[in-house]
N, C-alpha and C positions, 0 to 999 in steps of 0.2 A: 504494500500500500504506500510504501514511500516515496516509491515514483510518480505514484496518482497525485501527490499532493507539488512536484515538481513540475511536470507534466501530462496534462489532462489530456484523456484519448475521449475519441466519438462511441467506438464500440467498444465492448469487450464480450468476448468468449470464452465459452467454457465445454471442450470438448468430453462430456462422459459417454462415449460410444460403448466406450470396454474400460469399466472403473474395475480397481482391484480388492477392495475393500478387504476379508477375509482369504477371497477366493479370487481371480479374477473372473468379470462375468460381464457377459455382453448388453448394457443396460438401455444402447439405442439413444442417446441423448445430449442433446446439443442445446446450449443455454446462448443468449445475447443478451445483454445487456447495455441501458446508456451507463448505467450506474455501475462503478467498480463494488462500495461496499453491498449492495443488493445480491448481486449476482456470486458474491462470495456468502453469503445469509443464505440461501437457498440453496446452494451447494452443500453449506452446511449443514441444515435439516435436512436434507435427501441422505447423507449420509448420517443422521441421529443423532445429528449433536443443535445444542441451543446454541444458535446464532448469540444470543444477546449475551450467553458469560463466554464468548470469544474476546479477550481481549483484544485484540490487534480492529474486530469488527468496531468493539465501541471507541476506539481511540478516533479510528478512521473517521465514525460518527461524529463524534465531539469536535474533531479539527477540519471539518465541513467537506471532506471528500465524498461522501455520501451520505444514503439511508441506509439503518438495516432493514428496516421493513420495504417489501416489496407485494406487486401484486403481479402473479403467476399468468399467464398464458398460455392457450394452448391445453396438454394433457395435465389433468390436475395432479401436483405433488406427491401426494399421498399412491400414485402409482409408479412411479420411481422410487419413490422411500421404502414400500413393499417389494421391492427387487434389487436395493440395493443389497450387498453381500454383507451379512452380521454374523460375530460368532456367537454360538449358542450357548449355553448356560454351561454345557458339558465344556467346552472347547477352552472358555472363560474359567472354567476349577482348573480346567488340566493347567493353562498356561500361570496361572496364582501358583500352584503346587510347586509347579519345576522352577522358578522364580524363586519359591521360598527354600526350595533345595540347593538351586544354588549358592543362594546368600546364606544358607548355616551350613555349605561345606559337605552335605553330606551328598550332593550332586557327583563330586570327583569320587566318592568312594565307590559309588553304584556305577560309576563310567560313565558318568553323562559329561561330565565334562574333557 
């Protein structure tokens, strides 16, 4: 966003053809934009996160490079955010566990590291 606040562009895009989020996966989707911080707001929620405790979104906000809020067009949100790639609850223990393995060391004993 630092550049946006140097130099102001007309467009911007955002290529999620094939995001990789978990897995990579073919999600079909192409974003424009006038607004730098909108189009990062909505990139954001598609992939599950809150736009508003982004920092870098509310600076951008505050030092008048954009909004966060935006309004969607086209296929509604809520059908990319249902396809973008999340790990599952399983996926999210396992990676906690081997994390926690590693930082007490018992990770090299079992070979993992």
């Amino acid at each position: 966003m630092a550049l946006n606040k140097i130099m102001r562009f007309d467009l911007c895009i955002i290529d999620g053809y094939i995001v990789s989020g978990i897995h990579p996966r073919k999600l079909g989707l192409v974003m424009a934009s006038q607004d730098p911080v909108a189009i990062d707001a909505a990139a954001a929620e598609i992939a599950g996160l809150n736009p508003k405790k982004i920092t870098y979104l509310r600076l951008a906000e505050k030092e008048g490079i954009g909004k966060i809020s935006y309004i969607p067009r086209g296929i509604p949100i809520n059908y990319f955010k249902s396809r973008y790639p999340r790990k599952n609850f399983k996926k999210k223990l396992m990676g906690k566990a081997y994390a926690a393995l590693l930082l007490t060391g018992l990770g090299k004993k079992l070979g993992l590291q």
